[in-house]
C-alpha positions as CSV (number, residue, x, y, z in Angstrom):
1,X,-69.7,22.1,-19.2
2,X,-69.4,24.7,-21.7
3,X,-66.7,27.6,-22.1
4,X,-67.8,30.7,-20.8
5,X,-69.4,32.9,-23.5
6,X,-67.2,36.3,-24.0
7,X,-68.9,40.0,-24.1
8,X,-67.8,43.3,-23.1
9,X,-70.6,43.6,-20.6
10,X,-74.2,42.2,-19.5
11,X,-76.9,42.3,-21.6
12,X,-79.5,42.0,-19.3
13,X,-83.2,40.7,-20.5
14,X,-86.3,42.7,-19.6
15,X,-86.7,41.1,-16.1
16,X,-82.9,41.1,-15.3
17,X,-81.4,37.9,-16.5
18,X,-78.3,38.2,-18.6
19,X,-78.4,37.1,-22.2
20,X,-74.7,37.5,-22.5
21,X,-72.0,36.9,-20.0
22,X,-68.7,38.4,-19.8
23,X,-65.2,36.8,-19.6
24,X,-63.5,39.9,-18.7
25,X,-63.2,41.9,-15.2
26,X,-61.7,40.9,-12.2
27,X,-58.3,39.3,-12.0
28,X,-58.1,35.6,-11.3
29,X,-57.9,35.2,-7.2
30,X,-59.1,38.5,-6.5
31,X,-62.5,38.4,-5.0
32,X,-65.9,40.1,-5.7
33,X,-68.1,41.5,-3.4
34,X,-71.8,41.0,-3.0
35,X,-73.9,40.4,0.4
36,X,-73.2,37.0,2.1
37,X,-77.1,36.1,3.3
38,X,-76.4,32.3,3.9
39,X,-73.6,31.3,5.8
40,X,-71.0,28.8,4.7
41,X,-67.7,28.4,2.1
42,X,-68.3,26.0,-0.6
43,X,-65.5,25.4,-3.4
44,X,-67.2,24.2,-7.1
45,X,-67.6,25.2,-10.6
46,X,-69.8,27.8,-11.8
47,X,-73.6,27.1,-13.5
48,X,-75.3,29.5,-15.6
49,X,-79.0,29.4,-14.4
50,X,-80.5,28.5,-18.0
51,X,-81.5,32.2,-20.4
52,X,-85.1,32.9,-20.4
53,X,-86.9,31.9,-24.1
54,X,-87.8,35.0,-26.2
55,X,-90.0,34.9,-29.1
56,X,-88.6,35.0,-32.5
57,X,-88.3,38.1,-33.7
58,X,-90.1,37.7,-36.9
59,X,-92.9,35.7,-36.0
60,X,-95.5,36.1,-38.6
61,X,-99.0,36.8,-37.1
62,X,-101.5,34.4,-36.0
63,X,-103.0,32.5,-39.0
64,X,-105.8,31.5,-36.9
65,X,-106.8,32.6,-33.7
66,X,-108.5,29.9,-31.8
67,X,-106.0,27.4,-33.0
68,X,-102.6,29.8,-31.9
69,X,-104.9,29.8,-28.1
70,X,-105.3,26.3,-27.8
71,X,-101.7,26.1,-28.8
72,X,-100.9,28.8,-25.8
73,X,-103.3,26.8,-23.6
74,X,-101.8,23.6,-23.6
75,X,-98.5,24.8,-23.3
76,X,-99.6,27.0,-20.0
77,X,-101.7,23.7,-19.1
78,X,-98.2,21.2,-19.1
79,X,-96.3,24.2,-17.3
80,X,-99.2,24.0,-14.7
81,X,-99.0,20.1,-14.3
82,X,-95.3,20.4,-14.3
83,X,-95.2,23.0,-11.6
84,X,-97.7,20.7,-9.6
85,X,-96.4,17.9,-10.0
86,X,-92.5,18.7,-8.7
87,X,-95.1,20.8,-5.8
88,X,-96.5,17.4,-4.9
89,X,-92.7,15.9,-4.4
90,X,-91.5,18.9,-2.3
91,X,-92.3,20.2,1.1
92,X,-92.3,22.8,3.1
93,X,-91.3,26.4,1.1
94,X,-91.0,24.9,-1.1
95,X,-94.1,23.1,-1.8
96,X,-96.2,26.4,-1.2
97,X,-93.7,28.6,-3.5
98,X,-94.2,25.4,-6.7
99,X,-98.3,25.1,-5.8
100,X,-98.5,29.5,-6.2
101,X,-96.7,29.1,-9.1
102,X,-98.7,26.2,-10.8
103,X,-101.7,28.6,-9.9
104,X,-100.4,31.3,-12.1
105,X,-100.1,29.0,-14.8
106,X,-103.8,28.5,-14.6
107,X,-105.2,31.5,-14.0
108,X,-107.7,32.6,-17.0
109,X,-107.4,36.1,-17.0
110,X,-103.7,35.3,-18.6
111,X,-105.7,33.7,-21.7
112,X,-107.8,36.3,-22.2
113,X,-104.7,38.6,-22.4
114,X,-103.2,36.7,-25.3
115,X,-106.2,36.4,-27.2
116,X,-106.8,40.2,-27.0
117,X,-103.3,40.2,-29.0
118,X,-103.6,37.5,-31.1
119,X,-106.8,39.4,-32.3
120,X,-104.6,42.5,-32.3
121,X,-102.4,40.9,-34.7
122,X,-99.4,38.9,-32.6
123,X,-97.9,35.8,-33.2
124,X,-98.5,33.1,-30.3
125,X,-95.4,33.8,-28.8
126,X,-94.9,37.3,-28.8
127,X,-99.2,37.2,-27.8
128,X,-98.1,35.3,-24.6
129,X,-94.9,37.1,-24.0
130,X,-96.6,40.4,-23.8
131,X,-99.8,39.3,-22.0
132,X,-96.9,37.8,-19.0
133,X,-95.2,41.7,-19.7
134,X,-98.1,43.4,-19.2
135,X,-99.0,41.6,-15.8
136,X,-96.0,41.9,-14.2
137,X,-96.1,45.9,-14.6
138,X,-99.0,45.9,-12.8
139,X,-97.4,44.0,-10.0
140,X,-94.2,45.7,-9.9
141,X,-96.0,48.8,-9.8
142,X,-98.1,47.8,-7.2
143,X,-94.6,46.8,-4.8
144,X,-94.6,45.1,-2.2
145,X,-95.8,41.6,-2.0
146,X,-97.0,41.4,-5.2
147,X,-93.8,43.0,-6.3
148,X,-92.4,39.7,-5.5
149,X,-94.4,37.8,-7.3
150,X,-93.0,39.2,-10.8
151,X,-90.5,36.6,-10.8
152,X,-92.9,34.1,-10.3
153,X,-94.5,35.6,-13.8
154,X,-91.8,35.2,-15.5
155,X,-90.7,31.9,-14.9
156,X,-94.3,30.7,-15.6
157,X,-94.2,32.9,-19.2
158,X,-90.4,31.4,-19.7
159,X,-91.4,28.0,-19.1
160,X,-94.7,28.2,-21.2
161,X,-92.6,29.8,-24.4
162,X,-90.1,26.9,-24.0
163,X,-93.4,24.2,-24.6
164,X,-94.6,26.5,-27.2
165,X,-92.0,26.5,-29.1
166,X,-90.5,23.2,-28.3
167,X,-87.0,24.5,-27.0
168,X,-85.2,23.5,-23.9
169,X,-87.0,24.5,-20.9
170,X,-84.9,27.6,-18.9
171,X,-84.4,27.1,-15.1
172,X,-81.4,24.8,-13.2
173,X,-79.0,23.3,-15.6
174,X,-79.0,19.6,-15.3
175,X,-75.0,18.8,-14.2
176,X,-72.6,15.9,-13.9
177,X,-71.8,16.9,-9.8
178,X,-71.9,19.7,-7.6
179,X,-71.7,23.8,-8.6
180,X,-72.4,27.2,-8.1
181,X,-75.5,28.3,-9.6
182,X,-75.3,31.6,-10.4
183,X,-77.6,34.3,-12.4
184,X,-78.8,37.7,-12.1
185,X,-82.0,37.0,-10.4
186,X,-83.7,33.1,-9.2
187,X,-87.5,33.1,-9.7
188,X,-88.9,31.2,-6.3
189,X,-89.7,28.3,-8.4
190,X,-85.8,28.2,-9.3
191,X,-85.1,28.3,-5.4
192,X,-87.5,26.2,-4.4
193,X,-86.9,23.6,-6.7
194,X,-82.8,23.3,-5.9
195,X,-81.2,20.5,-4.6
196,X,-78.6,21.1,-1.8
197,X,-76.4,17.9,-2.9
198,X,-76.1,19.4,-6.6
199,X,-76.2,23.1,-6.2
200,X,-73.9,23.7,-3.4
201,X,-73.9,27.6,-3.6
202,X,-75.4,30.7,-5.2
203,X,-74.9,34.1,-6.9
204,X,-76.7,36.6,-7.9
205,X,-76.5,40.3,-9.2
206,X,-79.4,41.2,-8.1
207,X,-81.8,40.5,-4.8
208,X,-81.6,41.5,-1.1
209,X,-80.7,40.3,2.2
210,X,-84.9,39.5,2.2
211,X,-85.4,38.1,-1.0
212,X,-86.6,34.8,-1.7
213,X,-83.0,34.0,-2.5
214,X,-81.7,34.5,0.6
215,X,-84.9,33.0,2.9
216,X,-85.0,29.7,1.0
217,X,-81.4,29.6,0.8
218,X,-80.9,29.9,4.3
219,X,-83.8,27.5,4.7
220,X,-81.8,24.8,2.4
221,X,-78.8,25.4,4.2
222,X,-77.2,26.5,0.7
223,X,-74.3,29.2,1.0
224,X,-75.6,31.9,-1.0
225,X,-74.3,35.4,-1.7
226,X,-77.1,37.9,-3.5
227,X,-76.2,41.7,-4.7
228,X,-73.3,40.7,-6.5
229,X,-72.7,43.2,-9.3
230,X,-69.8,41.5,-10.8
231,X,-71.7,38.5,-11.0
232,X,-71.7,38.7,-15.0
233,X,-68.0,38.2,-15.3
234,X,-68.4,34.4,-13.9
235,X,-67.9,31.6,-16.8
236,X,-69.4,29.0,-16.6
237,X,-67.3,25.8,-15.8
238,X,-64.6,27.9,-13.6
239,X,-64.0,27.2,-9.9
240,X,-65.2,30.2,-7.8
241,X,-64.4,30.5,-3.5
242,X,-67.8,31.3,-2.2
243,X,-68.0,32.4,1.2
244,X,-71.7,33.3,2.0
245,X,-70.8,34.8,5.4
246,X,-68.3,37.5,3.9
247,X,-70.0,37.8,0.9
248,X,-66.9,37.4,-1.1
249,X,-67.1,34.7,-4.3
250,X,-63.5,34.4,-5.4
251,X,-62.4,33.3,-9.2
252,X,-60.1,30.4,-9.9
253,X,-58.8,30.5,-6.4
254,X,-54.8,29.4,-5.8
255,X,-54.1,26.0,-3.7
256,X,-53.4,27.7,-0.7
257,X,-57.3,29.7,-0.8
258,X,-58.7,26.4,-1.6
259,X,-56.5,24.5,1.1
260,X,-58.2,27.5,3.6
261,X,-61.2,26.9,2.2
262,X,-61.6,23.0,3.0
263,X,-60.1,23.6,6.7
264,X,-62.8,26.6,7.3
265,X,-65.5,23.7,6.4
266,X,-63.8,21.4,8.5
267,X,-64.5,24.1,11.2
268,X,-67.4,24.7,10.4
269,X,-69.2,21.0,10.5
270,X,-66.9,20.4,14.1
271,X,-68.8,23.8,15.4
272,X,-72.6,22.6,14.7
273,X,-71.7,19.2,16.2
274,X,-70.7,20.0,19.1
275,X,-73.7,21.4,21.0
276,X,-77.1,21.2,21.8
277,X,-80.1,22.0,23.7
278,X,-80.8,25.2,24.5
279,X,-79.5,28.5,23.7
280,X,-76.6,29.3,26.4
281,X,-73.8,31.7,26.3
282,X,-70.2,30.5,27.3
283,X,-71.3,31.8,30.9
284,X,-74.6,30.4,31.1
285,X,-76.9,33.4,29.8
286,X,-79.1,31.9,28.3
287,X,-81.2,32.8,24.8
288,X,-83.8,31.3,23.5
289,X,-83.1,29.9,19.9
290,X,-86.6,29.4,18.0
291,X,-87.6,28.8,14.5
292,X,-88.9,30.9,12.2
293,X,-92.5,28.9,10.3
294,X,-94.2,30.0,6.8
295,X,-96.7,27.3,6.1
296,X,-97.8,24.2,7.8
297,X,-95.6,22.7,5.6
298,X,-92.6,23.6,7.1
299,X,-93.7,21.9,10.2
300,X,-92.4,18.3,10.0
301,X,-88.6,19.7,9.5
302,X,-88.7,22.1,12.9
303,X,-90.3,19.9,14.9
304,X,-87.2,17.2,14.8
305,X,-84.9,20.0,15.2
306,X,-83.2,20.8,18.6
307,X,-84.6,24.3,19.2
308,X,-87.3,25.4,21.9
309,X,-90.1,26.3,20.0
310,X,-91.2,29.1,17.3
311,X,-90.6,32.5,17.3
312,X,-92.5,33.3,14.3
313,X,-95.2,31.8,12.9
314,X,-96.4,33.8,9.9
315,X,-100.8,33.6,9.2
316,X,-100.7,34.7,5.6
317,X,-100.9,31.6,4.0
318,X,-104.3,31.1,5.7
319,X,-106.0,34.3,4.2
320,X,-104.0,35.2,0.3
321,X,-105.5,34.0,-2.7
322,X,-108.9,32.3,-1.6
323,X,-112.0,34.2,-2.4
324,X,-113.1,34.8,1.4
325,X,-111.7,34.7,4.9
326,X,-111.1,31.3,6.1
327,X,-113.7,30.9,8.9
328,X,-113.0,30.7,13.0
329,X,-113.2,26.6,12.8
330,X,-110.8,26.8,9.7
331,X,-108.3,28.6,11.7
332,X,-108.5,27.1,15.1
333,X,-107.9,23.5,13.3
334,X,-104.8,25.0,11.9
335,X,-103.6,26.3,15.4
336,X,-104.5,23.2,16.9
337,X,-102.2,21.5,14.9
338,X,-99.4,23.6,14.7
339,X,-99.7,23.8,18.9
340,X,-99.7,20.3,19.0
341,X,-96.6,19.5,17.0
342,X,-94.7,21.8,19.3
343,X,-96.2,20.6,22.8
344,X,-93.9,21.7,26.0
345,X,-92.4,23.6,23.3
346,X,-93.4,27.6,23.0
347,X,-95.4,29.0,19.7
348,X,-95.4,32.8,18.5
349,X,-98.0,33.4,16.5
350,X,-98.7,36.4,14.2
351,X,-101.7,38.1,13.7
352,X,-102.7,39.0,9.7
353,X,-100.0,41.1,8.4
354,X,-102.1,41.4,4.9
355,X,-102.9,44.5,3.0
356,X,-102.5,47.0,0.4
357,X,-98.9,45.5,-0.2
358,X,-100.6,41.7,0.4
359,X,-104.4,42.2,-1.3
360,X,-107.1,40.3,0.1
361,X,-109.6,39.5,-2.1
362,X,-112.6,39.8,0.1
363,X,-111.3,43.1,1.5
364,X,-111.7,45.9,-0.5
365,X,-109.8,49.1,0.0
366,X,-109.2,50.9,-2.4
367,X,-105.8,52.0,-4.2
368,X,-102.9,53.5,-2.4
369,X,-100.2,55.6,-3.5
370,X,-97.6,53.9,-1.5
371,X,-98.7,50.4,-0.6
372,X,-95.7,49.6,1.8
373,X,-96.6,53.1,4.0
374,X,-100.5,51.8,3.8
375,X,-103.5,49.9,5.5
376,X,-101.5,46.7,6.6
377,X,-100.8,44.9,9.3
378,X,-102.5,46.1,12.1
379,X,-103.6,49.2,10.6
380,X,-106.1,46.6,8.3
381,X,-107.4,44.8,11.5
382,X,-108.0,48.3,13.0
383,X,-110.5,48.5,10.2
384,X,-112.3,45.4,9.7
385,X,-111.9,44.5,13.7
386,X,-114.1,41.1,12.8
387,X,-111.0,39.9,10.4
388,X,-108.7,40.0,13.9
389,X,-111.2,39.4,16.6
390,X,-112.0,35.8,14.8
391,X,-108.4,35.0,14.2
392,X,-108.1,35.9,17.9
393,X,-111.1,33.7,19.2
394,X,-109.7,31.1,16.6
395,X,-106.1,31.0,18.9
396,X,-107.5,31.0,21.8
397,X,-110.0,27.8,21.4
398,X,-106.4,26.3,20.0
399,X,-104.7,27.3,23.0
400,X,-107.2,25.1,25.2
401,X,-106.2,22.0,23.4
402,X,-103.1,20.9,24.9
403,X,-99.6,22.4,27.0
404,X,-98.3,24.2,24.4
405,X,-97.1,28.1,25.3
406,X,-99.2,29.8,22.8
407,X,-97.8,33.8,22.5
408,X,-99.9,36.3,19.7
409,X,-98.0,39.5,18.4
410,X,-99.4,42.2,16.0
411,X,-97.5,43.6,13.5
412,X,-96.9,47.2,12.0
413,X,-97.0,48.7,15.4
414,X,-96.4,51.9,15.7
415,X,-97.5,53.6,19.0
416,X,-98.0,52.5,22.7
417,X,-101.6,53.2,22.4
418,X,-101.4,50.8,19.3
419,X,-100.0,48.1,21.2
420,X,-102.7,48.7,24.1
421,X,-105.4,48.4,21.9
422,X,-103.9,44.7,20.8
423,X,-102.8,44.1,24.0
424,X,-106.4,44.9,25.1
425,X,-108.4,42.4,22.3
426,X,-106.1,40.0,22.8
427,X,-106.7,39.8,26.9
428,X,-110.6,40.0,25.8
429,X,-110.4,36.4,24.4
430,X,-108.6,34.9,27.0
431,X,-105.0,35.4,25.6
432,X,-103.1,35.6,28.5
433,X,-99.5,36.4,26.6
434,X,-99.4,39.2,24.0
435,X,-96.8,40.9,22.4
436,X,-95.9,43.0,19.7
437,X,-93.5,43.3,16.4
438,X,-91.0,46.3,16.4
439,X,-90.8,47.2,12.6
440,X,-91.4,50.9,12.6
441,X,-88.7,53.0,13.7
442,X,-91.5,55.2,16.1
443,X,-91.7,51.7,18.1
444,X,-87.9,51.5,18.5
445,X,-87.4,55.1,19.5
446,X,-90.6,54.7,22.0
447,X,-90.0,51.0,22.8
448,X,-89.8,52.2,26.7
449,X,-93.7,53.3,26.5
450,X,-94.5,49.7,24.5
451,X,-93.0,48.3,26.7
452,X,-95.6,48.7,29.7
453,X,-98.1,47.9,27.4
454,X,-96.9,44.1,26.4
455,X,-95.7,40.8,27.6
456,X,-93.1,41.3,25.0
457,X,-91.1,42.5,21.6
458,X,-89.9,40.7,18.8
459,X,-87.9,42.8,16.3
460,X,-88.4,42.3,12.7
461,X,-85.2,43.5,11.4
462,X,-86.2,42.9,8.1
463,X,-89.0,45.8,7.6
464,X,-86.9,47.7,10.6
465,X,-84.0,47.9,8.3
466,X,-86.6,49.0,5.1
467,X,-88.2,51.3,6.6
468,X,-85.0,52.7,9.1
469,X,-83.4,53.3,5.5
470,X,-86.5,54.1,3.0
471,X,-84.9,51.3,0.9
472,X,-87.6,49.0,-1.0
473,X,-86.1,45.6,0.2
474,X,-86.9,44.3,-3.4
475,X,-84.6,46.8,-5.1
476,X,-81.4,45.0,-5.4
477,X,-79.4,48.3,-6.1
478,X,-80.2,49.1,-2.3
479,X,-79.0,45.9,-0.6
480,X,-76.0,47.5,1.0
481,X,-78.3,49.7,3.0
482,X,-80.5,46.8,4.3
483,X,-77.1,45.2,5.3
484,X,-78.2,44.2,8.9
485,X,-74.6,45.0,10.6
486,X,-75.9,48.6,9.5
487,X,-74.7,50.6,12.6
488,X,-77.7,52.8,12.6
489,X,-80.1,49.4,12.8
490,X,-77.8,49.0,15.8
491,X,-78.7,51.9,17.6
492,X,-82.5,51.4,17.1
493,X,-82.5,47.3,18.2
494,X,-79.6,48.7,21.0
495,X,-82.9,51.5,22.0
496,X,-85.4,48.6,22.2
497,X,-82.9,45.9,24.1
498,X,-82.1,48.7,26.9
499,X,-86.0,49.5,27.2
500,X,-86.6,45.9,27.3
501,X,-83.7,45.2,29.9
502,X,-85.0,48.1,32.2
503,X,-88.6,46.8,32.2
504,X,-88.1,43.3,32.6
505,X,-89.9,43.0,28.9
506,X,-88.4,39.9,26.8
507,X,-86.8,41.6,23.5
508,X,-86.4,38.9,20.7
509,X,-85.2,39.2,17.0
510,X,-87.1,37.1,14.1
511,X,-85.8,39.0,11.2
512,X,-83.2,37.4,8.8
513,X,-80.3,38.9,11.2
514,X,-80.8,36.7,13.7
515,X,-79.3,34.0,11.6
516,X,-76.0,35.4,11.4
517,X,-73.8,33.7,13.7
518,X,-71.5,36.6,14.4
519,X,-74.7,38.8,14.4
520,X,-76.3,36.9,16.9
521,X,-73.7,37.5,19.5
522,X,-73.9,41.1,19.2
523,X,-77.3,41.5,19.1
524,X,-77.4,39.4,22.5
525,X,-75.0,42.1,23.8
526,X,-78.1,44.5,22.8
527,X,-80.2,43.3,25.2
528,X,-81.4,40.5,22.7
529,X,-83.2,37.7,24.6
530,X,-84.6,35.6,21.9
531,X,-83.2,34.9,18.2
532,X,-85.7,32.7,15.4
533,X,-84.4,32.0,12.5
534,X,-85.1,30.0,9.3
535,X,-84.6,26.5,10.8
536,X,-81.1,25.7,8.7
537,X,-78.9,27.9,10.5
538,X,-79.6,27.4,14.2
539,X,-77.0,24.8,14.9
540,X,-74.2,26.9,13.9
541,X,-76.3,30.1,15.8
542,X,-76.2,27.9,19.1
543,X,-72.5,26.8,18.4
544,X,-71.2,30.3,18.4
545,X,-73.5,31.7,21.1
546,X,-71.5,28.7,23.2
547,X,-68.4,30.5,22.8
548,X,-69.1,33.8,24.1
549,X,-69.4,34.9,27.3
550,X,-72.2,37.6,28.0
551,X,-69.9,40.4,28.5
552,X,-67.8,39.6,25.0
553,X,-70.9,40.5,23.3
554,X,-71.7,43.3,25.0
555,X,-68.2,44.1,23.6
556,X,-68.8,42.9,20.4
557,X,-72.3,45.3,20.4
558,X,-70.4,48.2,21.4
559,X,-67.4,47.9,18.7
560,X,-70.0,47.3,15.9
561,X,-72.2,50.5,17.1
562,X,-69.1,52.8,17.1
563,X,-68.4,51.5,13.4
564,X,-69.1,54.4,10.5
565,X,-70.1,51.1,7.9
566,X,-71.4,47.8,8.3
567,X,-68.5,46.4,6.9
568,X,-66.4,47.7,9.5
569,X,-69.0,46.9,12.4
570,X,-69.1,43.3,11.4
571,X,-65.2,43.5,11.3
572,X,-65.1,45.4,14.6
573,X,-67.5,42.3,16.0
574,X,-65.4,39.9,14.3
575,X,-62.0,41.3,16.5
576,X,-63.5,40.1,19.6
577,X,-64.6,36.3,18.3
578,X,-63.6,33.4,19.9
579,X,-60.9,32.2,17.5
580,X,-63.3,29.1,16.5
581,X,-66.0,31.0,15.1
582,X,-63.1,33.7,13.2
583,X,-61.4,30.1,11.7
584,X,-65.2,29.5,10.3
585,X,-66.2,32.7,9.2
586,X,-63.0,34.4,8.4
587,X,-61.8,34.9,4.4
């Protein structure tokens, strides 16, 4: 591998990938901080994700127009093929994340866009570099989900400006064994595309304990720590400590680190092998372990796994980017499968949660100010009723088709009389077990008046924690606040398992925090009795679940809500942890 390139600081591109890295900063041994997102400790060399292609800076104009856009074309037709093609070889997220991609590749109004500035007088490449610009301000501006397709722009425009002007292609270096990939941001594509035998660990600067970093990670089973700000200072080719449970990524550690760091693995791999079958504490409470689902993609993997069904299955994929809503038949062969695959198992199901901040096409709305505080979820079902009603009708032909437990839940609730009204239309076609998501902070604090209104709660920590904080879970700069051991995040999930606990109301967690071994614990001392996860993590969930008694994690739930910082709550938690799980997870 190369020698690490020297600068006095990042010079970052204009979508946050450095073009210079540093060789100064921290001392050798001493560790930097970011947010651990995927658990594990991995010990291997460091890999510069590859720099984005710019255009040259004095490229003359175009000579002739049509000939510079057939020139653009074909390079943004091989990208597409490409894209499709590595789609066709992948599964699950992956396979969806490559095929959107691909579909950017090929989407016309992006040709129209560099023709307007070949016309204006641009070169090919700076044509094609600004049309890609000019998108992804829209979309960033936009937030939300389409915020999070930016990244997917710029890989696309990246990879089309390395065909067009016949340059390496950026992305994954190719390497002679196992590393640490590390850059300031990974596009989806990057993520998607990684192989968990070659890259054994990730870094970034930037990203969030919700990014697509940290789900597909986690999915992969990849260590991975995001929102590391001295991520610049890495060289590439030098032997970094990753930890992706602490969050700490250590430079050039000594013999001894490295000894700890092979025993803690060790550990680790004895822990996941040792149990099975369902979710149990060490005194027999028991909690359901389920598996969080994307796609119908993702099915073949979580069906061979050892868990007891799903605890989220997410409907977007069904409804974004198509020209119309997919029709009751459509749907109910979807949920037939998916019910089928998981039969004596359980299946949570939610409704649409589409909107301003996930456009539908065949839905029109209007602009809002501030997408993520707009018509989504079940606020956009409240309005067109026929988009829910025949997703409803859809599940509940499904439901008739074998022994499956089918459960529906709504999302974006934010009142009891809300959750009635689901509750309500839901009973109307025959659904006999509804539920709701707890993502607003109103449902927390009035999770006692929800909670006569529903067969049961399942916490999204992930849009808890965004809006609990008013921190954009895109904005990397805000990570720390959407740390899940946040002590105030405590408080609210602590307010929904004691409502839960007093009604008899089942109180489950299918945000990201549930896959945090240490956090799963604690949140069972909440009042927790579900946790779904991505499916990559739940061995080592159910392993340390197995070494607690119930009233150690009541303990641990306690210490971690009396912390002041999440740091010190997970630490506090830690304290209490059977020394197994504190020999895997301890720097």
């Amino acid at each position: 591998m190369a020698e690490g390139r020297a600068s006095v600081g990042p010079d970052v591109s204009t979508h946050g990938r450095p073009a210079v890295l540093g060789a100064g900063g921290a001392e050798m041994g001493e560790p930097m901080r970011g947010l651990g997102v995927s658990p594990g400790v991995v010990l291997a060399p460091v890999a510069w994700l590859g720099e984005p292609v710019r255009p040259p800076a004095d490229e003359p104009p175009a000579r002739d127009v049509e000939v510079a856009l057939q020139e653009v074309r074909a390079a943004l037709d091989a990208v597409a093929s490409d894209l499709a093609a590595r789609a066709g070889a992948a599964s699950g997220a992956a396979k969806d994340v490559l095929s959107a991609t691909a579909a950017i590749a090929r989407d016309p109004a992006l040709v129209d866009s560099v023709r307007t500035r070949l016309e204006g007088g641009a070169g090919p490449g700076r044509a094609l570099d600004e049309a890609f610009g000019g998108f992804a301000s829209l979309l960033a501006a936009a937030g939300g989900y389409l915020a999070e397709r930016v990244s997917d722009l710029y890989d696309v425009r990246d990879r089309a400006l390395a065909v067009l002007l016949g340059v390496p292609m950026p992305g994954v270096p190719e390497t002679d064994g196992p590393v640490v990939l590390v850059a300031s941001d990974l596009s989806p594509a990057d993520t998607a595309g990684l192989d968990p035998t070659r890259i054994v660990g990730l870094v970034t600067s930037g990203g969030g304990p919700t990014s697509h970093t940290a789900i597909l990670a986690k999915s992969l089973g990849i260590p991975a720590v995001v929102a590391c700000p001295d991520a610049w200072r890495l060289n590439e080719g030098e032997i970094v400590l990753l930890d992706g449970g602490t969050g700490l990524v250590t430079r050039q550690p000594d013999k001894a680190a490295a000894t700890r760091a092979a025993q803690r693995a060790s550990i680790w791999r004895g822990l996941v092998t040792t149990t099975s079958g369902p979710g149990r504490s060490a005194d027999g409470h028991p909690v359901r372990l389920l598996v969080n689902l994307a796609t119908m993609t993702d099915i073949e993997h979580a069906v061979a796994l050892d868990c007891e069904g799903v605890g989220l299955f997410r409907t977007e994929f069904l409804f974004l980017d198509r020209p119309d809503a997919p029709t009751e038949e459509e749907q109910q062969r979807t949920y037939t499968r998916l019910l089928r695959a998981f039969t004596d198992r359980s299946v949570t199901v939610r409704t649409l949660d589409a909107g301003a901040d996930k456009p539908l096409p065949f839905l029109a709305h209007g602009d809002e100010p501030n997408p993520a505080l707009g018509m989504r979820g079940l606020r956009l079902a409240r309005r067109h009723p026929d988009l829910l009603d025949t997703q409803l009708a859809a599940l509940a032909r499904a439901a008739t088709t074998g022994p499956t437990r089918l459960r529906v839940m709504a999302p974006m609730v934010a009142t009891a009389e809300e959750a009635r009204d689901f509750i309500d239309r839901a009973r109307a076609h025959g659904l006999d077990e509804a539920g709701v998501m707890v993502e607003i902070p109103a449902a927390a604090l009035r999770a006692e008046q929800i909670c006569a209104e529903v067969d049961f709660l399942s916490i999204g920590t992930n849009d808890l924690s965004q809006y609990t904080f008013a921190a954009d879970r895109m904005t990397g700069e805000l990570a720390g606040l959407l740390d899940p051991w946040q002590p105030a995040l405590l408080d609210l999930i602590a307010a929904v398992g004691l409502a839960g606990g007093r009604s008899g109301t089942p109180v489950g967690v299918c945000g990201e925090a549930a896959g945090d071994p240490l956090l799963a614990c604690a949140l069972v001392g909440l009042g927790v009795t579900s946790l779904s996860m991505a499916p990559g993590v739940l061995p080592i969930v159910r392993a340390a679940l197995s070494r607690h008694g119930l009233a150690t994690c009541q303990a641990m739930a306690i210490a971690a809500r009396a912390a002041s910082t999440p740091t010190a709550a997970r630490a506090a938690a830690l304290e209490l942890a059977h020394p197994d799980l504190v020999a895997a997870l301890q720097a």
